[in-house]
C-alpha positions in Angstrom: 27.1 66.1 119.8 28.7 68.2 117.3 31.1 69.7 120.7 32.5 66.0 121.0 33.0 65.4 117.2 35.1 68.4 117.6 37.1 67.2 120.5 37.6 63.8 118.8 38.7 65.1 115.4 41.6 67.6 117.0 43.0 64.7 118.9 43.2 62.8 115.9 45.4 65.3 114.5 47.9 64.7 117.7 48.4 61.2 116.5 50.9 61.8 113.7 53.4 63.6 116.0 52.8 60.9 118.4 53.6 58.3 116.2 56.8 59.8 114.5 58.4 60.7 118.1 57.8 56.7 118.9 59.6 56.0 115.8 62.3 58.7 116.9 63.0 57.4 119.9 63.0 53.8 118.8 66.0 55.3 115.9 68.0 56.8 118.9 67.5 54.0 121.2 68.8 51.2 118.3 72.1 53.4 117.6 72.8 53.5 121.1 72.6 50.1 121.3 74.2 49.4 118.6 78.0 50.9 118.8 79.1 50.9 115.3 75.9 52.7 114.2 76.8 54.7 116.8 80.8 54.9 115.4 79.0 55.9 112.2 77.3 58.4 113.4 79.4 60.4 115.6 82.4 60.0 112.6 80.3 61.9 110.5 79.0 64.7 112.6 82.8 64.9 113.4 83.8 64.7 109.8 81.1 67.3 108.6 82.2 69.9 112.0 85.9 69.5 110.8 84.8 70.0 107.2 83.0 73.1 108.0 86.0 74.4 110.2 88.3 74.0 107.6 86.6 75.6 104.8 86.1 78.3 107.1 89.8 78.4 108.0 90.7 78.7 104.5 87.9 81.0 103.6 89.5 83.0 106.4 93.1 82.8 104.8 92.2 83.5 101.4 90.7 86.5 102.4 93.4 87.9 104.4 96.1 86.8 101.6 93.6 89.2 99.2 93.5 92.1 101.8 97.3 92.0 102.1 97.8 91.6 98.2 95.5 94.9 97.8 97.4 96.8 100.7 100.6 95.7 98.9 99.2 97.2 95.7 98.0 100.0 97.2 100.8 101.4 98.9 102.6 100.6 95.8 100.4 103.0 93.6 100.9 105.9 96.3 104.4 105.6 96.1 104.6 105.6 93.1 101.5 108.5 92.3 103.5 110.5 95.4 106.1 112.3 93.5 104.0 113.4 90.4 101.2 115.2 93.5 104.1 117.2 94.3 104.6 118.4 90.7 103.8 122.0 89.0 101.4 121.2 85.9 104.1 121.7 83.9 106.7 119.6 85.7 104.0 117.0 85.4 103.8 117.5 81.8 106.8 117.2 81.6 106.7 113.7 83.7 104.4 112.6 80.9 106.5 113.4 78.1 109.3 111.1 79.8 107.1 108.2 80.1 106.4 108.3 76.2 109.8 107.9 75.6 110.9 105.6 78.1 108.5 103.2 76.4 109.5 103.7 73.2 107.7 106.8 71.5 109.3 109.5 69.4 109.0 112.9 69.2 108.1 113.4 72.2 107.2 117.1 74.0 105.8 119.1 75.8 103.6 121.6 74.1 101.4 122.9 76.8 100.8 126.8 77.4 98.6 129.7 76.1 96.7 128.6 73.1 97.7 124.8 73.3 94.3 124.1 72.3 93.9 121.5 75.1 97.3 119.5 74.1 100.2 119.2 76.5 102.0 116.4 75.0 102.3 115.0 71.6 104.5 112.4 70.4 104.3 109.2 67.7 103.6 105.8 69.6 106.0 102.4 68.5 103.4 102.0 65.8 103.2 105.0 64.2 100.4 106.8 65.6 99.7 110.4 66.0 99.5 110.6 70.1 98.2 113.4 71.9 98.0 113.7 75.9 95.9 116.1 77.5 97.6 116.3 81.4 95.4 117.2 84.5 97.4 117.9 87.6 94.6 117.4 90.4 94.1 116.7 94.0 92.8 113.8 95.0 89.4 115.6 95.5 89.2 117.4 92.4 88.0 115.2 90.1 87.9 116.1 85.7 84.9 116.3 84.6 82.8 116.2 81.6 83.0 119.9 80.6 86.6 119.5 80.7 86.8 116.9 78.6 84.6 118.2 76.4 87.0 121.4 75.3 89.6 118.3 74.8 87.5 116.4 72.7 86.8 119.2 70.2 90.0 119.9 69.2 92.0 116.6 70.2 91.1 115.0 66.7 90.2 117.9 64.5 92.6 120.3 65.3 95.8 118.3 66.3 95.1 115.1 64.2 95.0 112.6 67.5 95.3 109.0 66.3 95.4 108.5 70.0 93.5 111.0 72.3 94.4 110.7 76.1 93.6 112.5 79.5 96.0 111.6 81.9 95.7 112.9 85.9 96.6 112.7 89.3 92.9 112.7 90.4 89.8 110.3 88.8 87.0 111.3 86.7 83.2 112.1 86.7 80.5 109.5 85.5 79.9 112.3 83.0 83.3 112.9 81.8 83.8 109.1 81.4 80.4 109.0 79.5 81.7 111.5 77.3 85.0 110.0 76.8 83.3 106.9 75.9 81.7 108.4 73.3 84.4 110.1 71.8 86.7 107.3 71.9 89.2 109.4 74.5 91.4 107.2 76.3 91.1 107.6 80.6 94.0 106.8 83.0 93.3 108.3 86.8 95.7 107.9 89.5 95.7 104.3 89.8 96.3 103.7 86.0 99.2 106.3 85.8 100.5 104.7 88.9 100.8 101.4 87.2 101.9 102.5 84.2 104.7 104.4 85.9 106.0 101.3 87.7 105.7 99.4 84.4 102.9 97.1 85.7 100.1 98.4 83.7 99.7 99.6 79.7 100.6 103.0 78.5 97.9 104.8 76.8 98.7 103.7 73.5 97.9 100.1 74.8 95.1 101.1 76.4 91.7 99.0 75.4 90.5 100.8 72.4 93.5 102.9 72.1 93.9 101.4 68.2 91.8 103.5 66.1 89.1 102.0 64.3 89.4 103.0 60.8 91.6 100.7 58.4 95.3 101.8 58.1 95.9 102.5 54.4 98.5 100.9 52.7 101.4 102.6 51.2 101.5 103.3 47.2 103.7 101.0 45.4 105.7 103.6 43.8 107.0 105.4 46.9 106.6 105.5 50.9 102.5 106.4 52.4 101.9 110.5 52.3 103.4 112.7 55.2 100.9 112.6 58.0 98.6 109.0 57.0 98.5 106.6 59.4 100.9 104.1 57.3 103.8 106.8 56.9 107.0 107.3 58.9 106.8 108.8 62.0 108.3 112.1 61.8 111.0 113.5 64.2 110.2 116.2 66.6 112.7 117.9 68.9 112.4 115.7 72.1 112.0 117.0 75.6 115.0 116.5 78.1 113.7 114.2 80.5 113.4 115.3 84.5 114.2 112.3 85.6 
C-alpha cells in the first residue's frame, strides 16, 4: 500500500507542467490565429533584435572612436617626448629651463652640476613663487625612485627655499617615490605629463594640483614693499639661460 501512495503522489507532481504546457499551447495557437496578435508580436521581437543591434553598433563605434582618440594622443606624446630621449642631462636641463620661460617665468637657469644639492633649475613662477626643478633624464625603463627623491626632498625646501618643488623626467616613477612625494608635497610629471606640457596641452608644474603652497602669503607692510625673499615680494631677476630651442 504505502508502494502505490508513492506512485500516486509523484504523478501528482506531473500535473502542474501538464497543465501550464496546455495553457502554452492554447497562447500560441490563439496568436496564430489571430494575425494582429500575431503583427504584435513579431514587431516587437523585431523591434527588441534591432534595438539590441544598434546599441551594439554604437557601443562598437564609440569604442573604436576612444581607441583612435588614445592612439592619436599617444603618438602625439612620443613625438613630442622624442626629442628630449635624445638629450644629454644637461641639454635636457637645459630643455626645462626653456619651458619656464616660454610660459612666463623669470629667472630662469640652469644650475645643475657638482654640489647642486639636487637642483637643476630654478626660476620664479607668474605668481611669484620660488620654483625649483629637479630634472631626471631616464630611459623608458629606468624608473625614479623613492631614494632618489628622497636626497631631493631634503634639500629642495630647506636648502634652496622651494615654494614649488618639482621632479620632472623622461621615464615614470616608483609607487614608493610617489608615496614619498606625496608626503612631501613634491610635484610629479613623467613622460606623459612633460609631453603634454610641452605641446601646451597640459599644466606646467607650477599649475600642477597642489603646486600652490599651503601656508597663507603674507601681506606686504604698509610702509614699503614685502622683505626680499617672502612669498609676497618681487620676484627677483636672475641671469636667464639662452634657450636651445
Amino acid at each position: 500500500m504505502a508502494r502505490r501512495r508513492r506512485r500516486r503522489s509523484s504523478n501528482y507532481g506531473s500535473v502542474p507542467l501538464l497543465v501550464g504546457g496546455i495553457i502554452l499551447c492554447s497562447i500560441v495557437l490563439w496568436v496564430l490565429q489571430t494575425p494582429i496578435v500575431l503583427f504584435l508580436v513579431l514587431a516587437l521581437a523585431g523591434g527588441g533584435v534591432a534595438l539590441r543591434v544598434t546599441s551594439r553598433r554604437k557601443a562598437a563605434a564609440r569604442l573604436a572612436a576612444w581607441q583612435q582618440e588614445q592612439y592619436q594622443l599617444q603618438a602625439q606624446r612620443s613625438w613630442h617626448i622624442a626629442p628630449y630621449m635624445s638629450m644629454s642631462p644637461r641639454e635636457f636641463e637645459e630643455a626645462l629651463a626653456f619651458l619656464c620661460t616660454r610660459d612666463g617665468c623669470t629667472g630662469a637657469r640652469v644650475v645643475g652640476g657638482a654640489g647642486d644639492l639636487g637642483a637643476d633649475v630654478i626660476a620664479t613662477t607668474p605668481d611669484g613663487w620660488a620654483l625649483v626643478i629637479q630634472a631626471k633624464r631616464y630611459s623608458h625603463t629606468n624608473l625614479v625612485t623613492g631614494p632618489d627623491l628622497q636626497k631631493f626632498g631634503g634639500t629642495a625646501f630647506a636648502v634652496h627655499r622651494a615654494d614649488v618643488a618639482a621632479v620632472v623626467t623622461t621615464s615614470g616613477f616608483t609607487k614608493q617615490a610617489i608615496a614619498y612625494a606625496g608626503q612631501m608635497g613634491i610635484l610629479l610629471l613623467d613622460q606623459d605629463a612633460l609631453a603634454r606640457w610641452a605641446a601646451r596641452t597640459g599644466p606646467a608644474p607650477w599649475h600642477q594640483p597642489g603646486s600652490v603652497p599651503s601656508w597663507p602669503v603674507a601681506p606686504a607692510p604698509a610702509s614699503g614693499p614685502a622683505p626680499a625673499g617672502s612669498p609676497g615680494a618681487e620676484p627677483v631677476e636672475m641671469p636667464t639661460a639662452e634657450p636651445l630651442f
